[in-house]
N, C-alpha and C positions, 0 to 999 in steps of 0.2 A: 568768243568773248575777248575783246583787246581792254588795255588799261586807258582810264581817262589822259587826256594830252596832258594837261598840268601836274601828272606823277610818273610822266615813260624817262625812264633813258634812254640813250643817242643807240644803243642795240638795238632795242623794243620800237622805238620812230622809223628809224630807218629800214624796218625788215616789212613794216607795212605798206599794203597797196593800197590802192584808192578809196574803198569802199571801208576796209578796217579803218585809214585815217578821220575818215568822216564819221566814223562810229567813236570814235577816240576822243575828236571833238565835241560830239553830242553828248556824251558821255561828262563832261568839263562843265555842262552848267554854265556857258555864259561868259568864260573865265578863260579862254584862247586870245594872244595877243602878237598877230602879225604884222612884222615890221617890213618897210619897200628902200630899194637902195638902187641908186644909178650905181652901173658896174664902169661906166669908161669916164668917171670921174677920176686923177690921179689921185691914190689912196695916201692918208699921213702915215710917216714910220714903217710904210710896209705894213701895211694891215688891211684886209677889205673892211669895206663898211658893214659886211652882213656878219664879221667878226665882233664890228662894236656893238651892232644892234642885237646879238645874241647874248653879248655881254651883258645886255642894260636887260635882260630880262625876256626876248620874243620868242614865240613858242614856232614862229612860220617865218621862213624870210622869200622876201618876191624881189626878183630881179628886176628892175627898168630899163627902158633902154638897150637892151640886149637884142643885137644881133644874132637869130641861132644858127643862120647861115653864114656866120664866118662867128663864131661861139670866144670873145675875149672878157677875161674879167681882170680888170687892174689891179693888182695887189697879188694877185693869187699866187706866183709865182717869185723868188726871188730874181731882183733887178726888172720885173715886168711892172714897172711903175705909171707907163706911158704907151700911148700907142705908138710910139717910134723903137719901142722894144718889144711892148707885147704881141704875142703870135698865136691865132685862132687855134684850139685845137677841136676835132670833129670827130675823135672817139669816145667822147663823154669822158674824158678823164677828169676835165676840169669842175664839172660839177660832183661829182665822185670825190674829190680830193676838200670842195667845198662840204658837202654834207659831213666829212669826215670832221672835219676843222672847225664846224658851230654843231654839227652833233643836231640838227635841225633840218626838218623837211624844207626842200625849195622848191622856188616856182620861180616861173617866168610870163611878161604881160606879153601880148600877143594881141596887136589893134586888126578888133575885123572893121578895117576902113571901108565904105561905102563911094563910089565912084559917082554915085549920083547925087549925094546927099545935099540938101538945102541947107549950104551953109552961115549960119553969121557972123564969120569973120573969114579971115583969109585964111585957105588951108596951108597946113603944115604936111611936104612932101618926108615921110617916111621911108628907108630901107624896107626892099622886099623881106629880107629876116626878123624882121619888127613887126611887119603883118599876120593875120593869121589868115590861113590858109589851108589845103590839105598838103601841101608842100611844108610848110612850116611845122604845123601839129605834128606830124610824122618826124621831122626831126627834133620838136621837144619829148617826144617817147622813145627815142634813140638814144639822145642825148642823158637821158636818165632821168630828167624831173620829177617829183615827186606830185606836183599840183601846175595846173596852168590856168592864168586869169585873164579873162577874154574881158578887155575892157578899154579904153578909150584915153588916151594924154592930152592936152587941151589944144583944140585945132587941128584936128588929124582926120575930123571926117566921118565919124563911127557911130553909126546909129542901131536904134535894139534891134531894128528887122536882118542888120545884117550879122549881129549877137547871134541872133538865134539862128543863124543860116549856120553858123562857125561852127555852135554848139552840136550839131548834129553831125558836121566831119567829126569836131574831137571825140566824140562816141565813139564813132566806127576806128578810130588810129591810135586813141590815144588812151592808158590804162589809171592814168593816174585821175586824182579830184579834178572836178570842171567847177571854177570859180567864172560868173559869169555876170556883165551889169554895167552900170555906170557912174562914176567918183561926181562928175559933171557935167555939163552938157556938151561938152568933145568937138565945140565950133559949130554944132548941128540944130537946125530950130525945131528941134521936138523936146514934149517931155523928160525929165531926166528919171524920173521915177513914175509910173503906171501897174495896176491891177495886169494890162490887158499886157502888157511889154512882161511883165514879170510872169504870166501864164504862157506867152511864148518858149518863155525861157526855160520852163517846166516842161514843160509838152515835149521842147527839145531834149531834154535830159538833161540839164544842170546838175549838179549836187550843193552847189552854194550859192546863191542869189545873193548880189555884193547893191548895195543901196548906200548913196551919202548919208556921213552918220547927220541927226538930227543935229542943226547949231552948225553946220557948213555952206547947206544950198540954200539962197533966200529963198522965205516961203514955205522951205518943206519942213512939215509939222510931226507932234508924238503919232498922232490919228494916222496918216497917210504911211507911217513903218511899219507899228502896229498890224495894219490890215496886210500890207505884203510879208512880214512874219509871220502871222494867222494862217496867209494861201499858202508860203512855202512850207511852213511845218507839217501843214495839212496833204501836201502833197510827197513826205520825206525828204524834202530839202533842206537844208539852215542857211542861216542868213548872215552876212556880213557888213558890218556898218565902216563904212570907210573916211577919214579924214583929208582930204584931198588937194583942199582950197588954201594951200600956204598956211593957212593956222596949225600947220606942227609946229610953228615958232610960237604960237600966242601964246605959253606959259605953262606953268603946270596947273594954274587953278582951271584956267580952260580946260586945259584937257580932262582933269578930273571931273569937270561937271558938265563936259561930253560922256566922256564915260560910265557915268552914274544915269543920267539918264537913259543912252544905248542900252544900257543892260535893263533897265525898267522896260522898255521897247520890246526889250525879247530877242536882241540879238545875239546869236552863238562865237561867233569871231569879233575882236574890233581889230580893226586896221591904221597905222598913222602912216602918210606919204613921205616921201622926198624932199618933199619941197619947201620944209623948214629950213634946211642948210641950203636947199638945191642938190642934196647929197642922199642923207642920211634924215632922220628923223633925229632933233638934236637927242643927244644921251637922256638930259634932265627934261625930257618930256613920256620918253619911252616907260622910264621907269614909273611916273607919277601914274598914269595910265595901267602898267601892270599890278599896280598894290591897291588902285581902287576900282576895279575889279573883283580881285582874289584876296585883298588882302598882305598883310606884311610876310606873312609863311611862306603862299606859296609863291611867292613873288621874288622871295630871296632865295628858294631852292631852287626857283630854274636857274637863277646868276648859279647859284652855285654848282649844283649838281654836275661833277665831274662827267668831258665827253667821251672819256674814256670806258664808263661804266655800259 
């Protein structure tokens, strides 16, 4: 029996595996709030971004952009502010040293790009350490990750069939949560959300099916969550509503009435992107989204709740 995510300490988080993390969540009711940070952005002050995003309240922080074959995070280290100073390190210290510092499970995205994909725009060539793979999977289980999300940055190529191709390496390599889906449509002319794409993803063994939250993708409605909430839960999975589309800038009323709906939907995680700063998810977006939610309570104990505990 683990404790719900929205009451652990950084002791109680971080001694969990994959499957207790997912019970932790399930456990929250709704009230899980993952925030995503480009890591080779130069940080302000000397501070990563996944330190402010933990500040403003996130329960999960996901890496972007991260290379795990040459593994750099900007900030992390004093004077490593750029990559003309910072230096790869490959014995998982560097996320080690992060989980310590937000006291918060990490992950890393991992694009299983599609070589053949019918694309509608121009692909976007990615680093082989940005892809996912059984090369790569194998070093986010090395490297230490606590979750990894097999999902798609815009123009890179990355369709569900080849999601759920990923999904069944990271089974067999990798120990931690399998976050797996799509923010958008990734440059590819298929569906972004499907019944038949989301039972793939099952079948392979997911733990968390990730779906744009409602009020992101034109088109996609409460009906069409709903029903792939319904299949995941039904098959022991949860669900993740993700914000994807630049509107981590559109304000706090946006988000709160993304948020409020999502969780009427039935989703266990919500997620905000990057790509309100191009960075970080702004501060005063993070936090509006974690108190409508959970609340003003639990929302100021995870700011607060010492990482030391």
């Amino acid at each position: 029996m683990v404790k719900r995510l929205i009451s652990t300490t950084t002791s109680e988080v971080l001694a969990m595996n994959g499957a207790e993390l997912k019970q932790s969540i399930k456990a929250s009711e709704g009230r899980t709030v993952l925030s995503e940070n480009v890591v080779l952005t130069p940080p302000q002050d000397g501070i990563t971004y996944s330190e402010v995003a933990a500040a403003f309240g996130a329960d999960l922080i996901l890496l972007n952009g991260m290379d795990v074959l040459n593994p750099i995070i900007l900030g992390l280290y004093p004077g490593e502010n750029d990559l003309s100073t910072a230096k790869p390190r490959h014995d998982g210290e560097s996320i080690h040293r992060l989980q310590k510092l937000v006291g918060r499970p990490i992950g890393v995205n991992l694009e299983p790009v599609d070589p053949n994909a019918d694309m509608a725009e121009t692909r976007l060539v990615i680093p082989e350490g940005r892809m996912a793979s059984e090369k790569t999977l194998t070093e986010v289980q090395r490297l230490g990750f606590n979750f990894v999300c097999l999902t798609g940055n815009p123009g890179t190529g990355v369709t569900n069939a080849q999601i759920a191709a990923n999904i069944k390496v990271a089974k067999k390599v990798f120990k931690g949560l399998i976050i797996a889906g799509k923010m958008h449509g990734a440059g590819v002319n298929e569906p972004v959300v499907s019944v038949e794409a989301t039972q793939s993803f099952l079948d392979a063994g997911a733990d968390v099916i990730l779906v744009p939250a409602v009020g992101t993708v034109p088109g996609l409605d409460d009906d069409e969550i709903k029903k792939i909430v319904k299949l995941a839960h039904a098959n022991g999975a949860l669900v993740m509503s993700t914000i994807g589309t630049s509107q981590e800038g559109s304000g706090a009323s946006y988000i709160e009435s993304v948020a409020i709906r999502n969780k009427i939907d039935g989703v266990d995680i919500q997620h905000i992107g990057d790509a309100g700063w191009g960075v970080v998810p702004p501060t005063e977006t993070i936090y509006p989204l974690s108190k409508a939610i959970r609340g003003t309570r639990h929302a100021i104990a995870r700011m607060a709740r010492s990482i030391n505990r």
